[in-house]
C-alpha positions as CSV (number, residue, x, y, z in Angstrom):
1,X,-58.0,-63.6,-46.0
2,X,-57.7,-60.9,-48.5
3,X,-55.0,-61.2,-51.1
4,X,-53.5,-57.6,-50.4
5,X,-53.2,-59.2,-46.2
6,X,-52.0,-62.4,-47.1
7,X,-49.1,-61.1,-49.4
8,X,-48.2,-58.7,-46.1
9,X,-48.5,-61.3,-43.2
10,X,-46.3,-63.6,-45.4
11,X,-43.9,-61.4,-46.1
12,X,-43.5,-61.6,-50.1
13,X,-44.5,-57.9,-50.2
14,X,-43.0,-55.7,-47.5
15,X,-46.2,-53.3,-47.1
16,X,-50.3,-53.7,-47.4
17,X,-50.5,-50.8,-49.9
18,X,-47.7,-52.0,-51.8
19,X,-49.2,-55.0,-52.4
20,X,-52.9,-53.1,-53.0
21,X,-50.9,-50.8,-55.5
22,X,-49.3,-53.9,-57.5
23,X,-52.9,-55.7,-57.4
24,X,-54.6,-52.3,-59.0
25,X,-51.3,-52.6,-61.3
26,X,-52.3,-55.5,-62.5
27,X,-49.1,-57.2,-61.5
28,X,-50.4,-59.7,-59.6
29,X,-52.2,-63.0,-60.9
30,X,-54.0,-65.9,-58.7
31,X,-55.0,-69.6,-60.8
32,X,-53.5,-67.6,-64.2
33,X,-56.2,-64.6,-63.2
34,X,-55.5,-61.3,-62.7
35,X,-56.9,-60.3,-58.8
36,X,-57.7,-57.5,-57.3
37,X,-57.0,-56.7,-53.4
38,X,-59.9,-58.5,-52.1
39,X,-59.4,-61.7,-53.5
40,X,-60.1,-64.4,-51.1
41,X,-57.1,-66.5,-50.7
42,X,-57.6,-70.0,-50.3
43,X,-55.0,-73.0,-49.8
44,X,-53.8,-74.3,-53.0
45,X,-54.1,-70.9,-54.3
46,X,-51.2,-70.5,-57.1
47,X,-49.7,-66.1,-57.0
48,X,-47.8,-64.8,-59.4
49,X,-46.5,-61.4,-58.8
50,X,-44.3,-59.6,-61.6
51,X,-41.2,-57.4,-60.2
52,X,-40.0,-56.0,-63.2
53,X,-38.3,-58.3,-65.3
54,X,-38.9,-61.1,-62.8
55,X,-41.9,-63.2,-62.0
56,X,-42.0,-64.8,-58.6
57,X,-44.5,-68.1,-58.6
58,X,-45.7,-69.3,-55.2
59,X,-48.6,-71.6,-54.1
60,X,-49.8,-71.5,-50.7
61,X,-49.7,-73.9,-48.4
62,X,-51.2,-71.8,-45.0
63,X,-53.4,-69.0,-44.2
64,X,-53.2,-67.3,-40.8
65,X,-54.3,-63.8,-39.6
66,X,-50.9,-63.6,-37.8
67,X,-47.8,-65.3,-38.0
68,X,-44.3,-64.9,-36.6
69,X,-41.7,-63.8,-38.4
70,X,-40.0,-67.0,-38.8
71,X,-42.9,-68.7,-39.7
72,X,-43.7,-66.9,-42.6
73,X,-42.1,-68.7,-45.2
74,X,-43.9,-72.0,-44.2
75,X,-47.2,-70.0,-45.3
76,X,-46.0,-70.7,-48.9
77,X,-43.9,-72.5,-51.0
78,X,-42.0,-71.3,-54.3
79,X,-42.6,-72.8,-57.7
């Protein structure tokens, strides 16, 4: 699943082109590496997304086209 989608369907970023706008931004980092949009997100996957003065680590544990909205926050797990 592309890294842009992933962000989306798990609900860390609220929009797809928000999350394509902070990949070109270079705000977001997978395994210490800056990625672009299309990364292919894997399981064990470490994102780091910057929001201003505050970093937000997660690894993921799940990928799933779709997901409910309560199940979401099992697709990843803060570090």
């Amino acid at each position: 699943m592309r890294l842009d989608k992933f962000l989306k369907v798990s609900r860390i970023i609220k929009r797809r082109t928000v999350a394509n706008e902070a990949c070109d931004a270079e705000r977001v980092t997978v395994n210490g590496r800056p990625a672009k949009a299309g990364y292919d997100v894997k399981v064990g996957d470490k994102i780091s997304i910057r929001f201003g003065a505050s970093t937000l680590n997660v690894e993921v544990l799940q990928v799933s086209e779709t997901v409910r909205k309560d199940d979401a926050a099992g697709m990843y797990r803060e570090i």
